[in-house]
N, C-alpha and C positions, 0 to 999 in steps of 0.2 A: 403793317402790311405794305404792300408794294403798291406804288401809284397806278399803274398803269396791269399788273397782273398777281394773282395770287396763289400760292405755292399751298398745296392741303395733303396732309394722309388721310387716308380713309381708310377704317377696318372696319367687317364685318363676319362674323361668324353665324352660323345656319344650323338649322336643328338635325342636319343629317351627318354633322360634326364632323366633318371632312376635314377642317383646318381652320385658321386664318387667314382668308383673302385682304392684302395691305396692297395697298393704289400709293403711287405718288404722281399730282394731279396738278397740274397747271391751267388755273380759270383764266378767265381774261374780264374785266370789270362789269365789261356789258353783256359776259355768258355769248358773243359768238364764235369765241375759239377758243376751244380747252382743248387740253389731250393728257391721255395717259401716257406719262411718261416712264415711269416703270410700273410693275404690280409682280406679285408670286401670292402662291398659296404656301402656307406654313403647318404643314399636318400636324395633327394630335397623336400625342405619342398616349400608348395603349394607358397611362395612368390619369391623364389628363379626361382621357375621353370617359373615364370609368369615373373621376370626380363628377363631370358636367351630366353625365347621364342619373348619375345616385343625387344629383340637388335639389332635385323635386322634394324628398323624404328628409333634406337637413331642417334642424330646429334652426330659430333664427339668428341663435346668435354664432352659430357653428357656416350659415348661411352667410353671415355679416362676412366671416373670417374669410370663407374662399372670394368675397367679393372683393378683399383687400389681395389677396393671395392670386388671384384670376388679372384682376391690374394691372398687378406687376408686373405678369407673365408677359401679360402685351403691352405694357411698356419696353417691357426685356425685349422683344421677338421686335417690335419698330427699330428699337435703337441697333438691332440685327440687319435688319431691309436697311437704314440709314448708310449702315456700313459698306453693307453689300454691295449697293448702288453707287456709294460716295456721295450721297444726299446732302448739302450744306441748307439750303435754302428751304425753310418750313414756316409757314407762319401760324398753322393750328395742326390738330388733329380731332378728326370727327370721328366716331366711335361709335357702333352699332348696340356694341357688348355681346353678351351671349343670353339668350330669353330663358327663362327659370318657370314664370308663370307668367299666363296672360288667358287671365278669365274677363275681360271690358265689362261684358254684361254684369260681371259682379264689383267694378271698381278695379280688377287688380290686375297689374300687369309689372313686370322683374325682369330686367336685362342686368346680368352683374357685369361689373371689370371697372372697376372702382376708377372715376375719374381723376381726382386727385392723387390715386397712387403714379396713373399713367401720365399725369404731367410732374409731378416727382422726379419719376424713375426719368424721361425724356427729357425735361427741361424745355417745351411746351405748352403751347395753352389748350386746353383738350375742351371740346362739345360733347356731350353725350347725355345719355338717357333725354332720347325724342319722344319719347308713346306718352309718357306720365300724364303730362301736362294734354295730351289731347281725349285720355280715359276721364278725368277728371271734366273734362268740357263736355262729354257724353260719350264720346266717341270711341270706335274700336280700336284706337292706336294702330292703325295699319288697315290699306297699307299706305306707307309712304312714299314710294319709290315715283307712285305718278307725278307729282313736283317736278321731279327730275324728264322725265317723259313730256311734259309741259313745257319746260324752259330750255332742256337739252337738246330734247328728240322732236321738236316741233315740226320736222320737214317731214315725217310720216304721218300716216292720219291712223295709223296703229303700230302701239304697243304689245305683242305678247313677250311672254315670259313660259318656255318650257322649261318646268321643275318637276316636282314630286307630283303639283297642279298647271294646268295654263291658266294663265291670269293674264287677261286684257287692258290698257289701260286708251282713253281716247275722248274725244272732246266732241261735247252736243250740245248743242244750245248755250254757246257759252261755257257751259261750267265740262269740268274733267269727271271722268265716269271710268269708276275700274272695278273690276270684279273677276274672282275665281270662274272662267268656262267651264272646265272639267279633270279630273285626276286624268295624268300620264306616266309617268314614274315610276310613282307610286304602285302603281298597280303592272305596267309592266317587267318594272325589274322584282317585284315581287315573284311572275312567273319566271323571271329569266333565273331567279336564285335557285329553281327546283330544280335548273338545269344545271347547278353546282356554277353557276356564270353569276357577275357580280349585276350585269346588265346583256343585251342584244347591243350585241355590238352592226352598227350601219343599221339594225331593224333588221339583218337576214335571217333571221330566224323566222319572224313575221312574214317576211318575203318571201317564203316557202310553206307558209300557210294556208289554208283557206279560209272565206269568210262564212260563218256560221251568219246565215241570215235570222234567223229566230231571233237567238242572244243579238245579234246588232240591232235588232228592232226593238226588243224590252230595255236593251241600255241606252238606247236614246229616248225611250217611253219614260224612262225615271222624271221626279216631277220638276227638281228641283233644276230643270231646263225650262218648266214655263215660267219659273218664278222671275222678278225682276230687281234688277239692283238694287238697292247694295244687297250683296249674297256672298257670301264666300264657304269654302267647301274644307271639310277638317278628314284626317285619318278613320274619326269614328263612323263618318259617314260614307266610308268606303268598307269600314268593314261590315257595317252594318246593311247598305244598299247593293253592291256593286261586287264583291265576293260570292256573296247567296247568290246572284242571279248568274255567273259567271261557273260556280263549279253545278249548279244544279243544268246546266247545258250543253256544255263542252269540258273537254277531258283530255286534249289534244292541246301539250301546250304552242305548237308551232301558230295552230289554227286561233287560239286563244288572243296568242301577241297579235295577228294576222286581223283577226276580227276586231282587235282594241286600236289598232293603229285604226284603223277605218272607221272607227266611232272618233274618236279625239279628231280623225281632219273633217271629219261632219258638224261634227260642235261648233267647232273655230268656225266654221266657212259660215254657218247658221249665224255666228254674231258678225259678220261681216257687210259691209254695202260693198255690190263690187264695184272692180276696177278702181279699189283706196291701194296705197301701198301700206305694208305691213312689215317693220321692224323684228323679226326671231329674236331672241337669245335664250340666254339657258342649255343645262346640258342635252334636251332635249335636240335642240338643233344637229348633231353629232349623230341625232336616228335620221339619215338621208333616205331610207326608207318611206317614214313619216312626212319628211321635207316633202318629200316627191307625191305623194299622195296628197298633200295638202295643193300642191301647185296644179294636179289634174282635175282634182273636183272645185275648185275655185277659180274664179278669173281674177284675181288680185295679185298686184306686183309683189313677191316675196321677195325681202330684202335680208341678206343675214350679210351684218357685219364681221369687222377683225377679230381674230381669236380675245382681246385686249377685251372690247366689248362686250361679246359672247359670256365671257368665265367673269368679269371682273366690274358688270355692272352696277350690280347694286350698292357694291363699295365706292364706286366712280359718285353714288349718286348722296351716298349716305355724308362724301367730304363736298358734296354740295351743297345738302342742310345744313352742312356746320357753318359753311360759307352763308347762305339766307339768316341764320340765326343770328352770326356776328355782324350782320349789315340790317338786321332789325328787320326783315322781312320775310310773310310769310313763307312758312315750308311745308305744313299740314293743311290739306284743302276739308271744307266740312261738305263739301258735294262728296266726294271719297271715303272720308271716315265715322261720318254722322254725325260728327263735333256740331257742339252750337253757334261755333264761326269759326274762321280763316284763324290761321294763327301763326305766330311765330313759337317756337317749341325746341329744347335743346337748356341741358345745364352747363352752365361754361366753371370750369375750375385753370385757376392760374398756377405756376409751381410755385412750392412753399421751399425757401431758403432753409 
């Protein structure tokens, strides 16, 4: 490694199987200047995405093979970004993998993309599979991302993350506190898909809505709002709370999106103390819609970073575990994942000659 700074990839892959986000990341020893210095997303081409989605149902030794096979692929797709960029200077890569299964409460948890294939095919020292080692200590393997929010992002007093869900991360009494707020996403681009739309593009769909006051009061009446962290929120529990209550009301998808944006900036402002500044990212940031509705019913600084940060965070942070892993320091908080300590976490594979 480099005295004075250290050069990382970072990949990460998501369960909405969009692609390959790869970061090329420059730390600096003492974490107060890093930057992204390139990053791309890398799509899955219609076969890839048809393995990743069918691995739930492989037996394990057919499972074993695409973990050796999925590896490669993203060793192949880095030594692509290397090229692309003209990358010479690498001193790991941190690797997210792709998640298969993750049941914590039953012990198990699967990110494939075989570490030893990817420092093989690269020539590399590769960090990966972080959750193992924190299911194993009790904990839910995730999330991880607050580490980075902690050590990164410490000049905000929040953390969200607009995805599928907003997820908070943020610091009380010492220790770091994150947890799922509420499905966004998820549940809006589900209605924008009826509209043959892949999403609401800026929220104007929403923006020409109205708000159905009923439905906005039984969807913030849901219970798992008075509940207290750690909490996090899954797809079953939207289709099983948040659907029902959503087609049994309104039928009107403008007024639908229109009413949901208005509940997700209620949630947020609800976990907030005001007048903190708050960090956005996620593709959720891109509903300016939403943006704006959050800034009118809250008094808090809303801060949205560079496109760089926005799309390409979690990868920025995941080649930061790799970096606390190879410096022996923790990366998994058990305030966060109910682990039964702080830990350090990450398998590290060298290339084989």
């Amino acid at each position: 490694m480099q005295n004075e700074y250290n050069y990382a990839i970072g990949l990460m892959s998501g369960t909405s199987l969009d692609g390959v986000d790869i970061v090329y990341v420059k730390f600096e020893n003492d974490f107060k200047k890093n930057e992204i210095i390139h990053c791309k997303t890398y799509d899955y081409d219609t076969s890839w995405k048809k393995k990743l989605q069918q691995a739930f149902f492989l037996k394990t030794d057919e499972l074993n093979k695409l973990d050796v096979v999925y590896g490669q692929f993203l060793g192949n797709k880095v030594n692509e970004f290397l090229k692309e960029y003209d990358v010479k200077n690498v001193d790991f890569i941190a690797s997210h993998g792709h998640t298969i299964f993750h049941e914590p409460d039953k012990g198990i948890t699967l990110q494939i993309g075989n570490g030893q294939e990817i420092a093989n095919v690269t020539g590399f020292k590769v960090i990966c599979d972080f959750r193992s080692q924190d299911v194993a200590l009790g904990g839910q393997g995730a999330p991880l991302v607050p580490i980075g929010d902690e050590l990164l992002f410490s000049e905000y007093n929040y953390c969200i993350n607009l995805g599928g869900f907003a997820n908070v991360s943020f610091k009380e009494d010492d220790k770091r506190i994150a947890f799922d707020i509420s499905p966004v996403n998820i549940v809006m681009n589900f209605y924008a898909n009826k509209l043959g739309l892949a999403f609401d593009k800026n929220g104007e769909i929403a923006s020409k809505g109205t708000v159905n006051t009923k439905l906005l009061n039984e969807l913030n009446a849901l219970a798992y709002y008075k509940e207290k962290a750690p909490k996090s929120l899954g797809v079953e529990w939207v289709n099983e709370q948040v659907f029902p209550i959503i087609n049994n009301l309104e039928t009107n998808i403008s007024n639908i999106l229109r009413t949901f944006v208005e509940h997700v900036a209620v949630q947020i402002t609800n976990n907030l103390i005001a007048d903190k500044t708050v960090l956005f990212t996620g593709g959720g940031v891109f509903n300016s819609f939403l943006i704006n509705r959050i800034k009118e019913i809250s008094s808090n600084i809303v801060v949205i970073p560079n496109r760089e940060v926005i799309d390409f965070k979690e990868a920025y942070i995941f080649a930061f575990l790799g970096l606390l892993r190879l410096q022996g320091k923790n990366n998994c908080l058990c305030s966060v994942t109910g682990a039964s300590k702080d830990h350090s976490s990450g398998v590290i594979f060298k290339p084989m000659s």
